[in-house]
C-alpha positions in Angstrom: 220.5 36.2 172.0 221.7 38.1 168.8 223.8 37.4 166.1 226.1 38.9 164.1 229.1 38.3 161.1 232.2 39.5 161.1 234.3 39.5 157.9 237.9 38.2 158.2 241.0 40.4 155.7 242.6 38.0 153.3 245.0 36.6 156.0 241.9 35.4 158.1 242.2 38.0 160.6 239.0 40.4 162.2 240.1 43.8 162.9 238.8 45.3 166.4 235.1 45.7 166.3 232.3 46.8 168.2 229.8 44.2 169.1 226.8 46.2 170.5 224.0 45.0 171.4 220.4 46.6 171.6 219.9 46.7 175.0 216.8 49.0 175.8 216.3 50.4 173.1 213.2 49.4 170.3 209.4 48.9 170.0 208.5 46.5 172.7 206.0 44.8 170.6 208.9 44.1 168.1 211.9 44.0 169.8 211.8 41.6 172.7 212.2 41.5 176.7 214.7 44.2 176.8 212.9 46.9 174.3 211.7 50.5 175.7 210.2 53.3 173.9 212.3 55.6 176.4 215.7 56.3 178.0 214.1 56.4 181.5 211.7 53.0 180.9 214.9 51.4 179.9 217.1 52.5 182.9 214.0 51.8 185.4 213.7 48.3 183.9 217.4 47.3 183.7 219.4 49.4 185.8 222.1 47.5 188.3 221.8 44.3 185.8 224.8 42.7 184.4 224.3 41.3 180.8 226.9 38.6 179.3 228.3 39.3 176.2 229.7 35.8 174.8 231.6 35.8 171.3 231.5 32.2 169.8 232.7 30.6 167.0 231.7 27.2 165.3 230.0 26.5 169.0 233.7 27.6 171.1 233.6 30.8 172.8 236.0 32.9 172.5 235.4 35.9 173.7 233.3 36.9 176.8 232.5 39.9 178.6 229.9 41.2 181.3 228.2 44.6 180.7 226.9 46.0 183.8 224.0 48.7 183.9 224.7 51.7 185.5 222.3 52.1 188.7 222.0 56.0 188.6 222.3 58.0 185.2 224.5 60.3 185.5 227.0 61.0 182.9 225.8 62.9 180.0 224.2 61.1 177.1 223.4 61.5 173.3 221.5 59.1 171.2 219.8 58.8 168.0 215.8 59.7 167.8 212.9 59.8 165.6 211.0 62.8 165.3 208.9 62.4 168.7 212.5 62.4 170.3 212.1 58.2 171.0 215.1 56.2 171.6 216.1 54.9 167.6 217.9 51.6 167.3 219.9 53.0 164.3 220.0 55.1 161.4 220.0 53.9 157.3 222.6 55.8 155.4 221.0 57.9 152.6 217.3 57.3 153.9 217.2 58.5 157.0 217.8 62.6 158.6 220.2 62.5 161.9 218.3 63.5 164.7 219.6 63.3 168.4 218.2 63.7 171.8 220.6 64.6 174.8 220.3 64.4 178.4 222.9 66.0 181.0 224.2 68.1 178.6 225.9 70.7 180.0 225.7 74.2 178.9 226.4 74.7 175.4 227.9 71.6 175.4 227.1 71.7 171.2 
């Protein structure tokens, strides 16, 4: 379980917005069951499973959604990495460099 704020515009009202999760990526020590160092431990560990997503507010839900792990990979990919090319949760503006690894890329796809 996570948890997150959104902030509401004068009138009370949340714009769309991404809830994302960090599913497989992280420092396993650090970031719980469902935290791999790589792309490929991730996928190995989670692939085919189907995660709830469940928005709630003051204890009523009221949004939900199922997220279901892809069982091959397939599609091409790009994600943020340290230097060693490791999965990165997320980047802090002015502190840290962008660095990206790819896979499936194809040819001069950048």
């Amino acid at each position: 379980m996570f948890d997150i704020s959104l902030v509401a515009d004068r009138f009370g009202g949340i714009g769309p917005s991404v809830v994302w999760p960090d599913i497989g990526a992280g420092v396993p020590e650090k970031g719980g069951p469902y935290a791999f160092e790589t792309e490929e431990k991730a996928h190995e560990a989670l692939r085919g499973r189907t995660f709830t997503i469940e928005i709630a507010y003051r204890e009523r839900t009221v949004r939900k959604s199922e997220v279901r792990m892809a069982k091959t990979l397939t599609r091409a990919r790009l994600h943020p990495a340290t230097e060693a090319g490791a999965l990165r949760r997320g980047l802090l503006l002015g502190e840290d460099g962008l660095r990206v690894r790819g896979r499936r890329l194809a040819a001069a796809a950048l």
